[in-house]
PLY file of the C-alpha trace (Angstrom):
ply
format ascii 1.0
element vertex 128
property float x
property float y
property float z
element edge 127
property int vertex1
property int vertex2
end_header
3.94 -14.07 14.74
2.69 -11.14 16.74
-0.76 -10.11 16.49
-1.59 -6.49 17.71
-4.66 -5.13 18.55
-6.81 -1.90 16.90
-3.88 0.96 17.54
-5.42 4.60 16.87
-4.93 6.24 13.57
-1.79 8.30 14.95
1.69 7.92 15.76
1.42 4.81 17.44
0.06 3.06 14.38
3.15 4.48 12.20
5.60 3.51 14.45
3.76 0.19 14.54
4.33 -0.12 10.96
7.86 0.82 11.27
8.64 -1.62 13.75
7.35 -4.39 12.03
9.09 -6.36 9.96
6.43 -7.68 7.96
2.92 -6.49 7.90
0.27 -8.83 5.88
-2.74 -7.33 5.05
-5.56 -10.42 3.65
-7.76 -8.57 1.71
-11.47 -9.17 1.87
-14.39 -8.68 -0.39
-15.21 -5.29 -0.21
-11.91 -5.13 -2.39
-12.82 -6.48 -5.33
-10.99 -4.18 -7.23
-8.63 -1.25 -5.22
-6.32 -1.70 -2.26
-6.71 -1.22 1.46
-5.32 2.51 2.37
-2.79 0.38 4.81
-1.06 -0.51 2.18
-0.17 2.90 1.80
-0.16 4.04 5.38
2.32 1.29 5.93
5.01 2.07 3.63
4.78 5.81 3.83
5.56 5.19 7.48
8.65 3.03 6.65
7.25 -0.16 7.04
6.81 -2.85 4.60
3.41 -4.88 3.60
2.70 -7.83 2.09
-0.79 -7.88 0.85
-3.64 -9.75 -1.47
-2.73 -9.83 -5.04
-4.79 -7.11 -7.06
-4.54 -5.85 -10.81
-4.64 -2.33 -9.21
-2.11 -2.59 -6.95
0.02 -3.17 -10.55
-1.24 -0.30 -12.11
-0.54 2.38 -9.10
2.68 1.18 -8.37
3.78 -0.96 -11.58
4.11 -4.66 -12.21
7.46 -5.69 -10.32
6.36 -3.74 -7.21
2.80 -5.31 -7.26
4.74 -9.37 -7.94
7.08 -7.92 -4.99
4.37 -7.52 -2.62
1.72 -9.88 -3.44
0.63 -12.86 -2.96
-2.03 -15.21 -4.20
-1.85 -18.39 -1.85
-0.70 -19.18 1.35
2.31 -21.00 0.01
3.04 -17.34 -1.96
2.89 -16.04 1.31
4.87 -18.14 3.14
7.57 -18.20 0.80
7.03 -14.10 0.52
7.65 -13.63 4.47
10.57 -16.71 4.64
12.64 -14.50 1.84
12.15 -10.94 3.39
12.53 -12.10 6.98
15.95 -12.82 5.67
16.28 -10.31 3.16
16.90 -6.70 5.24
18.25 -4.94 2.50
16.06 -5.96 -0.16
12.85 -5.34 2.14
14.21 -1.91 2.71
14.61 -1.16 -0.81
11.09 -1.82 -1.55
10.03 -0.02 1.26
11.94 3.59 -0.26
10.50 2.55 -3.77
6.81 2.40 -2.06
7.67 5.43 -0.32
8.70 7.71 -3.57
5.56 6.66 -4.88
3.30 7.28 -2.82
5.31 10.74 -2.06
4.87 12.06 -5.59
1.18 9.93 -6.43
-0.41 9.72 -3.13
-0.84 12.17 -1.62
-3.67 15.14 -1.06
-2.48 17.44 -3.41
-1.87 14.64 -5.95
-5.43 13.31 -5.44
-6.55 17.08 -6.16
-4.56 17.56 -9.16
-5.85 14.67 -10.88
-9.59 14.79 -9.41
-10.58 18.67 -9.28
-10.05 19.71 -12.90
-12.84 16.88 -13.88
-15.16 17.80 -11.45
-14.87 21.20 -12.41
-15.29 20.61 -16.13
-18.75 18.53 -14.66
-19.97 21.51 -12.35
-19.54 23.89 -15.57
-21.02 21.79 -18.19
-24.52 21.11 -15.58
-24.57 25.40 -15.39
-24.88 25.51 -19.19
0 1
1 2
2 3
3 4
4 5
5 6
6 7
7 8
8 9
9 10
10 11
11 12
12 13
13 14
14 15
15 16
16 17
17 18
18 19
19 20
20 21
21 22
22 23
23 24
24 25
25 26
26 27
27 28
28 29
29 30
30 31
31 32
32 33
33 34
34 35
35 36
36 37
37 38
38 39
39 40
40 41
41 42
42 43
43 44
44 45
45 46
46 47
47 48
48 49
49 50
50 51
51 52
52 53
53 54
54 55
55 56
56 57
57 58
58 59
59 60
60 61
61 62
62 63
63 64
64 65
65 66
66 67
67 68
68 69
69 70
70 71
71 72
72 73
73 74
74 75
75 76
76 77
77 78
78 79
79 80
80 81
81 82
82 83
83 84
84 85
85 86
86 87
87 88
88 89
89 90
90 91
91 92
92 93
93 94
94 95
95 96
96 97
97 98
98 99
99 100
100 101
101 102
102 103
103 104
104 105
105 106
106 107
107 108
108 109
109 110
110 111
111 112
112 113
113 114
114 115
115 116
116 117
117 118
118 119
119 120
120 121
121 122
122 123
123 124
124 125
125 126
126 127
């Protein structure tokens, strides 16, 4: 196990991602419902993440993805990291699953496309 420190929100924390095997991400309370952005920072840059089960991890990325990738108790966990430690291939297909998603659902212009058209509909219904 290899704990790193705070890296800056460049480069270096990508290609910390990417030369990780596995990243786990615990999940505190401010998550109640969502996911923490590193889940998303960390497979877009090629790495992969095992993180805190959540019901909205399932619907962004579907059921088997979410059950790939989370866990619920420390035995979960442990079993999660003693199969992908051993499991390149598998971890790496995963990883390029992740990453098509979050290509074609997360990013800016995505986030604009679905959020802008409501808030305009809002700004023009106020004006009348």
């Amino acid at each position: 196990w290899l704990l790193r420190e705070s890296l800056p929100h460049d480069r270096s924390l990508a290609e910390a991602y990417r030369s990780t095997d596995i990243t786990i991400d615990v999940v505190n309370a401010p998550f109640i419902n969502g996911f923490s952005p590193k889940l998303l920072e960390c497979f877009a840059s090629g790495g992969f993440l095992l993180t805190t089960r959540k019901q909205d991890i399932a619907t962004a990325f579907g059921s088997r993805l979410a059950d790939a990738i989370g866990y619920a108790s420390a035995d979960e966990l442990a079993g999660k990291i003693e199969r992908y430690l051993s499991q390149d291939r598998e971890r790496r297909s995963i990883t390029h699953e992740m990453q098509a998603i979050i290509r074609r659902d997360h990013t800016a212009a995505a986030l604009f496309a679905r959020t802008l058209p409501g808030a305009i509909d809002r700004l023009r219904a106020r004006q009348r």
